[in-house]
C-alpha positions in Angstrom: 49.1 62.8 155.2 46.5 61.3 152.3 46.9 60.3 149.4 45.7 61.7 146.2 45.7 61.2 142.5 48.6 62.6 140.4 45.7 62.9 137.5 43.6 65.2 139.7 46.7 67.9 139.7 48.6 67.4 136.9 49.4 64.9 134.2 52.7 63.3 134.3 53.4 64.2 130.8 53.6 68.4 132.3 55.6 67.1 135.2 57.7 65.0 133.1 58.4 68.1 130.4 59.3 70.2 133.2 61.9 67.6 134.7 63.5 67.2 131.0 64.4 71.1 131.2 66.3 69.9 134.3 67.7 66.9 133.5 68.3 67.5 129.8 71.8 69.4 130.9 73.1 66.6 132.7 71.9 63.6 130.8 70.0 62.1 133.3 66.1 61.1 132.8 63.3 62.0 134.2 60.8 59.9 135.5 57.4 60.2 137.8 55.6 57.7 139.3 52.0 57.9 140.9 50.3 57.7 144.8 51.1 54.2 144.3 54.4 54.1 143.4 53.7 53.0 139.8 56.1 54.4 137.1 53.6 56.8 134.2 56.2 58.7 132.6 59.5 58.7 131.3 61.6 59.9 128.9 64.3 57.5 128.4 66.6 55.2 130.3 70.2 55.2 130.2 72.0 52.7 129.1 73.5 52.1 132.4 70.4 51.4 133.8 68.7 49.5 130.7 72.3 47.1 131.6 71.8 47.1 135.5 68.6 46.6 135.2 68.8 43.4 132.7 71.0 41.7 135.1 69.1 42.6 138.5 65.6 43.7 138.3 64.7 42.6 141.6 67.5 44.9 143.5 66.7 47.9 140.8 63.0 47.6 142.1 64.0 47.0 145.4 65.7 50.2 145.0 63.2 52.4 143.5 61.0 50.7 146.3 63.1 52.1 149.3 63.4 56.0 147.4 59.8 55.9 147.2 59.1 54.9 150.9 61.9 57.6 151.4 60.4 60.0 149.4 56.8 59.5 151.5 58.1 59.6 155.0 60.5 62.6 154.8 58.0 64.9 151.9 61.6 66.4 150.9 64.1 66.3 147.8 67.0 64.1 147.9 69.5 62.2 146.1 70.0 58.8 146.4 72.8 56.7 145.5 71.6 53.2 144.5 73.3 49.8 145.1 74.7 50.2 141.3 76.4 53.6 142.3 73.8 55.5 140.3 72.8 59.2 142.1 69.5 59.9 141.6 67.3 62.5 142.3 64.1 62.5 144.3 61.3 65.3 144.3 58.2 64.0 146.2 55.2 65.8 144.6 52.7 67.4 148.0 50.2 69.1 147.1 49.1 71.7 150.0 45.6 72.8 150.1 43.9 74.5 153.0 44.0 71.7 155.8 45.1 68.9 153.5 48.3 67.9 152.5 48.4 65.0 149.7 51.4 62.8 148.8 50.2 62.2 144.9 53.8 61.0 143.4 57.2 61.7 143.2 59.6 62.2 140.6 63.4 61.8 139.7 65.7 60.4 137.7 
């Protein structure tokens, strides 16, 4: 599978909007990150994570590390419970066009 540009699809302020209607009920956040795994949207952090996060970055990236390399291999939704207990959920973003499949982001929360 290749990789391709989030931007070249959609901009991860559409994605993000579309998550919120999601995630609004529930009040979870949503979040996308690009090809690369870098984070280019969000809505807001709860303050569980803002805590977690201030006391263990390196196991919160760590984390969000492995659900990305998760989220390439298997090109599926899940949800993922991280080493603070937290479920998240996990859309990888494929884009399908006629013999090319591109990985350009995925997106959760």
């Amino acid at each position: 599978m290749e990789k391709g540009r989030l931007e070249d699809f959609f901009s991860p302020e559409e994605i993000g909007a579309l998550l919120r209607k999601y995630s609004l009920p529930v009040n979870a956040s949503a979040m996308v990150w690009n090809e690369s795994g870098k984070l280019v949207y969000y809505d807001f952090i709860t303050p569980y994570c803002r805590e977690i996060y201030s006391a263990a970055p390196q196991r919160c990236e760590e984390d969000r590390k492995k659900r990305f390399e998760r989220a390439l291999k298997e090109k599926k939704p899940f949800v993922h419970k991280c080493f603070a207990q937290k479920m998240n959920y996990v859309i990888p973003l494929i884009v399908n066009t006629k013999q090319r499949e591109l990985f350009i982001g995925i997106a959760g929360g």
